[in-house]
MDTraj code that builds the backbone (N, CA, C; nanometers):
import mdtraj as md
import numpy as np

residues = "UNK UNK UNK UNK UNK UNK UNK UNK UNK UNK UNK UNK UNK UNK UNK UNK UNK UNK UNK UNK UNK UNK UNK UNK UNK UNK UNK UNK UNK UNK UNK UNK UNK UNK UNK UNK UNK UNK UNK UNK UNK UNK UNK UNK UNK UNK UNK UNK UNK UNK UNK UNK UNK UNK UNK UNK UNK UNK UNK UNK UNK UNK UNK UNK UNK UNK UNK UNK UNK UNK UNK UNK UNK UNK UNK UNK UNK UNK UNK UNK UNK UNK UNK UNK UNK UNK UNK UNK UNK UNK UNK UNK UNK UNK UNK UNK UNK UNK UNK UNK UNK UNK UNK UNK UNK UNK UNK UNK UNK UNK UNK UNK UNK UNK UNK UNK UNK UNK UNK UNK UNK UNK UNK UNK UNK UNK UNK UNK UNK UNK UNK UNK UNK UNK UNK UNK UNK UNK UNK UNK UNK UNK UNK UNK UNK UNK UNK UNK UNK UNK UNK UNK UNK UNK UNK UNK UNK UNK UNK UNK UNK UNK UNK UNK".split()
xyz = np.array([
    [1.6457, 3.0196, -2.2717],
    [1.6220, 2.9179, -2.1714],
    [1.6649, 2.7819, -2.2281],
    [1.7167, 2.7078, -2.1617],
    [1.7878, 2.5443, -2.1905],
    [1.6725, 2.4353, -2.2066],
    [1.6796, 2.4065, -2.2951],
    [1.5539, 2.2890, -2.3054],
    [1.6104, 2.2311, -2.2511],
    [1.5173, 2.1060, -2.1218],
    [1.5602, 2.0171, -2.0703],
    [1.5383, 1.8541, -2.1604],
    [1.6419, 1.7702, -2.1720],
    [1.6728, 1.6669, -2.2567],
    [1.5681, 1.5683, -2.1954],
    [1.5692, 1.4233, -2.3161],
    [1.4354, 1.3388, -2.2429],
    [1.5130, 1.3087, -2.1731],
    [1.6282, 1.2237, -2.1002],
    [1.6562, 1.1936, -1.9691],
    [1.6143, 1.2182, -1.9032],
    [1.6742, 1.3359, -1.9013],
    [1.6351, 1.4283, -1.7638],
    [1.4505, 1.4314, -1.7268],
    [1.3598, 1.4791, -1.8662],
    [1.2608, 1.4547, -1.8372],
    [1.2002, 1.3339, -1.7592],
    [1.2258, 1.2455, -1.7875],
    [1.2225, 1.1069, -1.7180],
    [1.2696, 1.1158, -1.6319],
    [1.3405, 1.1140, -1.5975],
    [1.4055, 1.1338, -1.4275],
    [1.3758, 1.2123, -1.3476],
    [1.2832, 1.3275, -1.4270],
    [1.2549, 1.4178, -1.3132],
    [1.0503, 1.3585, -1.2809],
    [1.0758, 1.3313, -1.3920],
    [0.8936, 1.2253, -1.3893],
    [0.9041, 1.0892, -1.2757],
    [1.0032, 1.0351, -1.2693],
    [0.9914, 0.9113, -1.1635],
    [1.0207, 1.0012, -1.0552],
    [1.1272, 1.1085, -1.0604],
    [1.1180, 1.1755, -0.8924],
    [1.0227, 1.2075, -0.8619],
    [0.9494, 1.3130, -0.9344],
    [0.7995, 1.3193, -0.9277],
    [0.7260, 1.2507, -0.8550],
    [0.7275, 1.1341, -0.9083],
    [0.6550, 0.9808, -0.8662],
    [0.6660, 0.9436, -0.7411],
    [0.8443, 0.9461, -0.6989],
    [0.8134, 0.8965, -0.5935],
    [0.8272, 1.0029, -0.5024],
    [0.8413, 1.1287, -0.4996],
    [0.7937, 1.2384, -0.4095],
    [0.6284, 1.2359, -0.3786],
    [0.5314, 1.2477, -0.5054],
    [0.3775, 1.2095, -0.4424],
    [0.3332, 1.1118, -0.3557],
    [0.4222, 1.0156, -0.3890],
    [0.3804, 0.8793, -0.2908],
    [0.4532, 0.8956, -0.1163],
    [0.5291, 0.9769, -0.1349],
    [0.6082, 1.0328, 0.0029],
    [0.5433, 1.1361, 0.0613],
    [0.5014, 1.1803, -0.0302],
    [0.4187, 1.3321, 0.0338],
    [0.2632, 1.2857, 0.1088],
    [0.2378, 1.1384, -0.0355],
    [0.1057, 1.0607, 0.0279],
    [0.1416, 1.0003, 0.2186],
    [0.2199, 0.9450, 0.2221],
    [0.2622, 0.8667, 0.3198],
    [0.3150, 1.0103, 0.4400],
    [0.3437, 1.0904, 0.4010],
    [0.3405, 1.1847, 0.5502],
    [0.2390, 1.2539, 0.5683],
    [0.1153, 1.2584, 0.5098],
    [-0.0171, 1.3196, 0.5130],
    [-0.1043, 1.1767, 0.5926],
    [-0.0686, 1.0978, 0.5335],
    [-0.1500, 0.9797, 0.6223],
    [-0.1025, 0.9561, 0.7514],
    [0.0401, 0.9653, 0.7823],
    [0.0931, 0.9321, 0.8737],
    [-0.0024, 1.0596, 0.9721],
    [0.0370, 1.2049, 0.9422],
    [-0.0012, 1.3242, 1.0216],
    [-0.1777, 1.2785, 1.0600],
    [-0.2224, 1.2558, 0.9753],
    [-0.3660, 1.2592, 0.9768],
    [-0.4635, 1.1411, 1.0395],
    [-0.3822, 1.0483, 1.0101],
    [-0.4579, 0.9191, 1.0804],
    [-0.3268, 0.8077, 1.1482],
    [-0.2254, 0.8884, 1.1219],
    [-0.1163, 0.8067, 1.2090],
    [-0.1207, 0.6870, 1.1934],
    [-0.0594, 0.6369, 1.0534],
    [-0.0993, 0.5434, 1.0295],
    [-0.0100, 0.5325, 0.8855],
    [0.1274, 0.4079, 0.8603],
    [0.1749, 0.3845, 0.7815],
    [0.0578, 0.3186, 0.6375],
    [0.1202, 0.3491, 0.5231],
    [0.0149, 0.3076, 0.4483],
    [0.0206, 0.1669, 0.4246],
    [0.1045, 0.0561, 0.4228],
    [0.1089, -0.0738, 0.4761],
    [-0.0103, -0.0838, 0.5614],
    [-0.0010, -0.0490, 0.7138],
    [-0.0919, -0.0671, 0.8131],
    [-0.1945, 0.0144, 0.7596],
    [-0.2699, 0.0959, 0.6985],
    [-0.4036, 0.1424, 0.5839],
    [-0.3978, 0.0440, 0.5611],
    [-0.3691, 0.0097, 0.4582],
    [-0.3537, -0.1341, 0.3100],
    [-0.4454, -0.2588, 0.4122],
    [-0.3709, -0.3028, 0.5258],
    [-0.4064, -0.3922, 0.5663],
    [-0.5249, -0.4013, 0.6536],
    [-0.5517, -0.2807, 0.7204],
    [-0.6991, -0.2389, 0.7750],
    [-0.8040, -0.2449, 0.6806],
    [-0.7818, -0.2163, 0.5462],
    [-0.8481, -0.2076, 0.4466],
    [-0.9255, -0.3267, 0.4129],
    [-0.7490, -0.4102, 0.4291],
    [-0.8434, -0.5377, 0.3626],
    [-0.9270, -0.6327, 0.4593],
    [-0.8704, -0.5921, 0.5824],
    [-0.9548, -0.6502, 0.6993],
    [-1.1124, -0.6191, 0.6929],
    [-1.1060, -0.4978, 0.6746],
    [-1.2298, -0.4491, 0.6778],
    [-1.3663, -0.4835, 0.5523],
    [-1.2802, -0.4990, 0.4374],
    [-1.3900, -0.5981, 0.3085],
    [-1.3620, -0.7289, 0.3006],
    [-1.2878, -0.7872, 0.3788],
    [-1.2993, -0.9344, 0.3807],
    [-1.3755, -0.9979, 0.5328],
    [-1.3848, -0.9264, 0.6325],
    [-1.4163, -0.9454, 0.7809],
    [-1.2773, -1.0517, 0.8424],
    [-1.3363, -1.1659, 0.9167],
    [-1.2059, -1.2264, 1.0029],
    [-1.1412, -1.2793, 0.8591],
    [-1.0435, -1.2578, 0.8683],
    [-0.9432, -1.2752, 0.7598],
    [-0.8300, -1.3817, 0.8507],
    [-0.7456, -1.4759, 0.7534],
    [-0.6539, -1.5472, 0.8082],
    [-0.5096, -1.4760, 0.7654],
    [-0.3974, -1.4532, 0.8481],
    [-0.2719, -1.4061, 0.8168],
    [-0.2648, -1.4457, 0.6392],
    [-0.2476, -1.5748, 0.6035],
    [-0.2136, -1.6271, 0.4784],
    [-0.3277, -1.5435, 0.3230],
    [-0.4595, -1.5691, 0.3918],
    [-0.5326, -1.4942, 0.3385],
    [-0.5525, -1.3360, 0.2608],
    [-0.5355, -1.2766, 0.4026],
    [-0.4670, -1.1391, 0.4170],
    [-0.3180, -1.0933, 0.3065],
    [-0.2302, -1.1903, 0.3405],
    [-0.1029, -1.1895, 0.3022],
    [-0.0735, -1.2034, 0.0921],
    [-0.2174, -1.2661, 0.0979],
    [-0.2430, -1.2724, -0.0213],
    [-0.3200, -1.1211, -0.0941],
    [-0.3950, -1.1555, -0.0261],
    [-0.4644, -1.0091, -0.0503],
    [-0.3998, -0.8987, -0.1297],
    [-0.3180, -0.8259, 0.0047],
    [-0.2174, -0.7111, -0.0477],
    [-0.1248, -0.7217, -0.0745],
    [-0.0712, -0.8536, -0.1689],
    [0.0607, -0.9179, -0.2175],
    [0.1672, -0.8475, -0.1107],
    [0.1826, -0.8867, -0.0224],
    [0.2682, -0.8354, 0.0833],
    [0.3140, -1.0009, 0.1371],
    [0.4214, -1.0165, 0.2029],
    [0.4482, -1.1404, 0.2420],
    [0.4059, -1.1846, 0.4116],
    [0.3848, -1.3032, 0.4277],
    [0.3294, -1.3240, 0.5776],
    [0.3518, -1.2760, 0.6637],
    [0.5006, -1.2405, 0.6201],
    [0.6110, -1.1982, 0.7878],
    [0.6003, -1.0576, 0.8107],
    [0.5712, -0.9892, 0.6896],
    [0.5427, -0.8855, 0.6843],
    [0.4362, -0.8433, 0.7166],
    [0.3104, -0.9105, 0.7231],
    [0.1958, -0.9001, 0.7445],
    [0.1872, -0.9144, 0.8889],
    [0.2084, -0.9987, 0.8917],
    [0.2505, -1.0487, 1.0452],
    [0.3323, -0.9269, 1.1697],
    [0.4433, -0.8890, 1.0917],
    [0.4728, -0.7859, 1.2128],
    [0.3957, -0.6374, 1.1799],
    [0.3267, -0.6519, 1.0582],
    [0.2298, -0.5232, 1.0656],
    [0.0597, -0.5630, 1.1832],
    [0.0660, -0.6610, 1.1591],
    [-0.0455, -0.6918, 1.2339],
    [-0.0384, -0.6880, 1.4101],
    [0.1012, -0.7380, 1.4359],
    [0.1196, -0.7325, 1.5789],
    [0.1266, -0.5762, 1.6280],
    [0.1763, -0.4640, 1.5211],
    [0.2044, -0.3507, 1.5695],
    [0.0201, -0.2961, 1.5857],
    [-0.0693, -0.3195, 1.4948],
    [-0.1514, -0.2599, 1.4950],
    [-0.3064, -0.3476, 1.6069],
    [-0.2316, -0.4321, 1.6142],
    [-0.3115, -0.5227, 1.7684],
    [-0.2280, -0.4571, 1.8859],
    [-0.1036, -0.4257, 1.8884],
    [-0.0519, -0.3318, 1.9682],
    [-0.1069, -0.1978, 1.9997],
    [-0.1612, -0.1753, 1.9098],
    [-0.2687, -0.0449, 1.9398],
    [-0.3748, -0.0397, 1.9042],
    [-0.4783, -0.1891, 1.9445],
    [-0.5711, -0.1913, 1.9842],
    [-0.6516, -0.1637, 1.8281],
    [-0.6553, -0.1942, 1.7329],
    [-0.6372, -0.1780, 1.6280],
    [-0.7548, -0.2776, 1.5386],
    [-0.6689, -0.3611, 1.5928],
    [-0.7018, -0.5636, 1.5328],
    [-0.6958, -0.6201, 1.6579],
    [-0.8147, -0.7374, 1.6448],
    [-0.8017, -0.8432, 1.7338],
    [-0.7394, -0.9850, 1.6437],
    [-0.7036, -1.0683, 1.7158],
    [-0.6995, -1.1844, 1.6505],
    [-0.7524, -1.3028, 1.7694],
    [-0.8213, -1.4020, 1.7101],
    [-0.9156, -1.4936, 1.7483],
    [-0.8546, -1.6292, 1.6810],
    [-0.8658, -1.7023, 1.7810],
    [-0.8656, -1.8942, 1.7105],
    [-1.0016, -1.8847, 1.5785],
    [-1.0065, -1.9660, 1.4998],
    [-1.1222, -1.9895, 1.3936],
    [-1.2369, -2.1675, 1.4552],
    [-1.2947, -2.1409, 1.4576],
    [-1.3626, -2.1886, 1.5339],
    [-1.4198, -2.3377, 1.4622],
    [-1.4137, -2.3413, 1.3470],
    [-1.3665, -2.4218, 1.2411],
    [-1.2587, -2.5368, 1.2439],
    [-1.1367, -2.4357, 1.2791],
    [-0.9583, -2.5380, 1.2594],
    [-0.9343, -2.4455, 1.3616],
    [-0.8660, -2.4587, 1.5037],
    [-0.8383, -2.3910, 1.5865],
    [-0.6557, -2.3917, 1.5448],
    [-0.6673, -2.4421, 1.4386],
    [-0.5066, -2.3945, 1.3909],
    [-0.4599, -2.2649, 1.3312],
    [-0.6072, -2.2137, 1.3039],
    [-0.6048, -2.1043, 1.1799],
    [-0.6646, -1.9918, 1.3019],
    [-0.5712, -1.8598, 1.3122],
    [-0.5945, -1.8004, 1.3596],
    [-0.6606, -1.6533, 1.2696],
    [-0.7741, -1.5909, 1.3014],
    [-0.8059, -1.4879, 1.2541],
    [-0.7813, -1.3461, 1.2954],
    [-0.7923, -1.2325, 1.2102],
    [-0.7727, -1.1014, 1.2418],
    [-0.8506, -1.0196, 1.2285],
    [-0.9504, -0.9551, 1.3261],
    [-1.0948, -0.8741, 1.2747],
    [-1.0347, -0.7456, 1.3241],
    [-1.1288, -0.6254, 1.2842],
    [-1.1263, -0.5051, 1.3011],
    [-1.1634, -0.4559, 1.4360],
    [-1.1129, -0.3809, 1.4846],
    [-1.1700, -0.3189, 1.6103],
    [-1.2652, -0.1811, 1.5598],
    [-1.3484, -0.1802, 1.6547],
    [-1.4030, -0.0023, 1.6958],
    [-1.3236, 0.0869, 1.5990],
    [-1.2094, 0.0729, 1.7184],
    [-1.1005, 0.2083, 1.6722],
    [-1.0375, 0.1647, 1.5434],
    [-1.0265, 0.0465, 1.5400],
    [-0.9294, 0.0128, 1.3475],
    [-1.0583, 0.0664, 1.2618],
    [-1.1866, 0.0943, 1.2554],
    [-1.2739, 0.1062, 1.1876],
    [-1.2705, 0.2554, 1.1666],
    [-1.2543, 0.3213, 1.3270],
    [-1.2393, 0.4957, 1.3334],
    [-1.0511, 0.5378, 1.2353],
    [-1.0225, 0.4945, 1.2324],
    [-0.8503, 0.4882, 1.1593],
    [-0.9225, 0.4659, 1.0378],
    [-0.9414, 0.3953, 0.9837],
    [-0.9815, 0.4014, 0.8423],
    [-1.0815, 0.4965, 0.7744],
    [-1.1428, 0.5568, 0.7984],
    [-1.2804, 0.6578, 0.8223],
    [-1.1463, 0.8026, 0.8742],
    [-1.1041, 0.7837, 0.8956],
    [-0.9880, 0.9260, 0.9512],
    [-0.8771, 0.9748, 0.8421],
    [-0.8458, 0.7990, 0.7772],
    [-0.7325, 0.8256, 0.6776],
    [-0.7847, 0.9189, 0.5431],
    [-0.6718, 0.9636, 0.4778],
    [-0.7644, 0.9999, 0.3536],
    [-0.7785, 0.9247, 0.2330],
    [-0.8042, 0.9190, 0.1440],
    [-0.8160, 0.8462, 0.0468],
    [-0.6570, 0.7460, -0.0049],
    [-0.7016, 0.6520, -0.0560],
    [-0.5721, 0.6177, -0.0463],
    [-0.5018, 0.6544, -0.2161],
    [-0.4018, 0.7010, -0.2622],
    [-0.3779, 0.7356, -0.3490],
    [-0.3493, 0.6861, -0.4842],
    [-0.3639, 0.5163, -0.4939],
    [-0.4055, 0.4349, -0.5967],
    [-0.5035, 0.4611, -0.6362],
    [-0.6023, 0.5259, -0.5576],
    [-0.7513, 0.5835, -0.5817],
    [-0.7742, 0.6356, -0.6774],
    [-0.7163, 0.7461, -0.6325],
    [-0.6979, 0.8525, -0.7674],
    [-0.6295, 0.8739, -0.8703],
    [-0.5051, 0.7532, -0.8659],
    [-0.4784, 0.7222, -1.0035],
    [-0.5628, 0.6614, -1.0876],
    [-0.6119, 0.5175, -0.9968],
    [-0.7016, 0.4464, -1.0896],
    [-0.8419, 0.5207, -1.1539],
    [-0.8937, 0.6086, -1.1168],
    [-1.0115, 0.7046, -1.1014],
    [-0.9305, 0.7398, -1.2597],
    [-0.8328, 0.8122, -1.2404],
    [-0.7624, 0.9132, -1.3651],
    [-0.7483, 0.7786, -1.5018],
    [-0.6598, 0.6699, -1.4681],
    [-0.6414, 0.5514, -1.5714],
    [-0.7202, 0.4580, -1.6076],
    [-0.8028, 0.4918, -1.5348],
    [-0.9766, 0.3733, -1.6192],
    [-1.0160, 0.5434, -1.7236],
    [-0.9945, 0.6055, -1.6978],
    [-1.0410, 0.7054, -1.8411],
    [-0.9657, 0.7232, -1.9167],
    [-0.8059, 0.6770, -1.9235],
    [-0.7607, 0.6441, -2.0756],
    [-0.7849, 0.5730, -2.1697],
    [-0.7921, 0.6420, -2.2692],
    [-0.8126, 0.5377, -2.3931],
    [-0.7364, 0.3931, -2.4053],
    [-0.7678, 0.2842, -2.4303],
    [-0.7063, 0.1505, -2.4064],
    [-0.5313, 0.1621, -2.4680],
    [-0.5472, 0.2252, -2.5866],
    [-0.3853, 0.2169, -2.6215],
    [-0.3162, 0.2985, -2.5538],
    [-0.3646, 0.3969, -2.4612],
    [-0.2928, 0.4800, -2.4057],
    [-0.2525, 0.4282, -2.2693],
    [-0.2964, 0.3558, -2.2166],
    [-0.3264, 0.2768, -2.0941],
    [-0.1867, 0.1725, -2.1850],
    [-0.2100, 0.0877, -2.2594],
    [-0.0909, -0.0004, -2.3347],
    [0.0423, 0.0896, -2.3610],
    [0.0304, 0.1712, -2.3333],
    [0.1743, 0.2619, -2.3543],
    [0.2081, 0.3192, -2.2478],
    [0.1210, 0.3460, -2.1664],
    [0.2159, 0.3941, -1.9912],
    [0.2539, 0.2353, -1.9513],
    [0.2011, 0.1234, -1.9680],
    [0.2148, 0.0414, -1.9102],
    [0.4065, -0.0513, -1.9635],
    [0.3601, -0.0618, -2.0931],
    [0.4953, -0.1072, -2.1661],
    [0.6290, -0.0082, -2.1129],
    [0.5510, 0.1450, -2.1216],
    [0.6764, 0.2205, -2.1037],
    [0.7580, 0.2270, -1.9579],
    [0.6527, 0.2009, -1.8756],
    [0.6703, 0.1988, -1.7021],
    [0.7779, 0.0596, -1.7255],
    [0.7119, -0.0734, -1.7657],
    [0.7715, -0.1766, -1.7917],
    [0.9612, -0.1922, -1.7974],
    [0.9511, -0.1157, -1.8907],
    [1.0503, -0.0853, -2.0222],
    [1.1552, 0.0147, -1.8605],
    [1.0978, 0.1099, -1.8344],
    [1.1835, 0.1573, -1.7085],
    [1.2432, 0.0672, -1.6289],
    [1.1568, -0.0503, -1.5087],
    [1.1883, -0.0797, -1.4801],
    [1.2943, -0.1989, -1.4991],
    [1.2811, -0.2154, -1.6259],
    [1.3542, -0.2802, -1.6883],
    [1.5352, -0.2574, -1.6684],
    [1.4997, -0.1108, -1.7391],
    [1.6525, -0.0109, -1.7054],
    [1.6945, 0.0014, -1.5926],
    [1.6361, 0.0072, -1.4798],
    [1.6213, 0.0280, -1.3435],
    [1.6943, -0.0987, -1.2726],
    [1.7334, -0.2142, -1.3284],
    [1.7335, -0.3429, -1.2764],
    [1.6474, -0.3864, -1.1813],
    [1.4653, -0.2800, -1.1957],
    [1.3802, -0.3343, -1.1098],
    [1.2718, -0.4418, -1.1500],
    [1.2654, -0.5035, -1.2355],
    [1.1614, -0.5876, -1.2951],
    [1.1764, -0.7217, -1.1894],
    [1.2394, -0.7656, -1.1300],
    [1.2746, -0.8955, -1.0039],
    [1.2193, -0.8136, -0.8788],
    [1.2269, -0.6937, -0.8306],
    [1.1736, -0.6288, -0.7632],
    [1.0398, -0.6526, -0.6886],
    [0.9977, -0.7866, -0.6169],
    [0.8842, -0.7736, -0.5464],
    [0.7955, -0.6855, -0.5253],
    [0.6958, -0.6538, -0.5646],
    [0.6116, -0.5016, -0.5365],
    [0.4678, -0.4967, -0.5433],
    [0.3710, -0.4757, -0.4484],
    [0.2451, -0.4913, -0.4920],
    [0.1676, -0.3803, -0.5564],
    [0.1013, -0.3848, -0.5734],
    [-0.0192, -0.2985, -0.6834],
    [-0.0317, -0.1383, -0.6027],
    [-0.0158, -0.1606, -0.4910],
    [0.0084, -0.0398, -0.4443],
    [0.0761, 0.0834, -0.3922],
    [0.0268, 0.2111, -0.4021],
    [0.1421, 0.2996, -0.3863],
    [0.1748, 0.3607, -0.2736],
    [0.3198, 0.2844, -0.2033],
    [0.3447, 0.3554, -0.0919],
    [0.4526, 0.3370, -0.0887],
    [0.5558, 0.4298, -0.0388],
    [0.7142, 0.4058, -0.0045],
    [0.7205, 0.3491, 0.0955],
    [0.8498, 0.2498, 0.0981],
    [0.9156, 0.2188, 0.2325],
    [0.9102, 0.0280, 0.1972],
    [1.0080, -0.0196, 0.2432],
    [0.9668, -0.0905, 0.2468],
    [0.9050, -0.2453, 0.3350],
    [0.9472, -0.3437, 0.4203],
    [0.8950, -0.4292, 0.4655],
    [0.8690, -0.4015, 0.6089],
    [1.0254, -0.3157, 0.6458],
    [0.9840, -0.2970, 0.8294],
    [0.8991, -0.1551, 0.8167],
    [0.8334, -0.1372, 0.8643],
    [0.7194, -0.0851, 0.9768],
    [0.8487, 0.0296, 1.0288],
    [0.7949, 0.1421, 1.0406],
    [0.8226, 0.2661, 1.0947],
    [0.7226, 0.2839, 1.2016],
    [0.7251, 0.3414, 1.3247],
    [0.6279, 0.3829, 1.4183],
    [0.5844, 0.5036, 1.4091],
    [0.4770, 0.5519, 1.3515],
    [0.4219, 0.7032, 1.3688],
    [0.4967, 0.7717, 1.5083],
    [0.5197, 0.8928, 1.4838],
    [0.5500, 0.9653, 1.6006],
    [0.4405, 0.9992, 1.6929],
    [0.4961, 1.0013, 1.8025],
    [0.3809, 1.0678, 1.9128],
    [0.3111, 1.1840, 1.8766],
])
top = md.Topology()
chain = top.add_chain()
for i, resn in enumerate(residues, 1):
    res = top.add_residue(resn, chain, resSeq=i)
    for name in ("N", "CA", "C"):
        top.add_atom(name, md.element.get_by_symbol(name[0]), res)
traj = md.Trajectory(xyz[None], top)
């Protein structure tokens, strides 16, 4: 049998990678119909309460505009409300609905979950060596300029519509 070389090992470890996070994102989609962006952002609606776009936008290091046309799709389906702030009627807010509450309670776990669950029990230098080495990839990758937030989901800024 052919030993497979480290390249290849590596390369078949980031496919890996990003096949789970794809496999994550069509299980959420099937199950709670629901891009993991639009999760992410129900999420944070839901532990912060009326949240402001900018606020929000901060939150899930995601950018306004992006936030923004995730938010209109999911007030599109009744999802999110948004309200003047009663405060600065300049600052508009975004609360949870009923049903954005039943969508979150439907989705399944989100799959940063269970990494982080698995990487708070590495030993600290071991945790310092996936991290340098991930680093060190994206490095090779010409992805280190790469905008990206803390969380794991494919796709990136536009919004896909769940299927019927």
């Amino acid at each position: 049998m052919k030993s497979i070389n480290q390249e290849d090992q590596v390369l078949i470890s980031l496919r890996q990678i990003i096949r789970a996070t794809d496999l994550y994102s069509r299980q959420l989609s099937k199950i709670a119909g629901l891009t993991a962006p639009q999760l992410l952002i129900l999420q944070a609606i839901q532990r912060l309460g009326a949240v402001s776009i900018s606020k929000l936008s901060t939150e899930v290091s995601l950018s306004q505009a992006t936030v923004t046309t995730i938010i209109n799709r999911l007030e599109s389906r009744k999802l999110v409300t948004r309200h003047r702030s009663t405060q600065d009627r300049r600052v508009v807010h975004t609360t949870l609905t009923k049903r954005g509450e039943t969508m979150i309670q439907k989705a399944p776990a989100p799959l940063q979950d269970v990494f982080s669950l698995r990487f708070e029990a590495l030993e600290d230098w071991e945790k310092s060596m996936i991290v340098a080495a991930l680093q060190r990839v994206a490095r090779m990758m010409n992805a280190e300029d790469i905008d990206a937030s803390p969380m794991l989901h494919v796709g990136g800024a536009v919004e896909q519509p769940p299927a019927d």
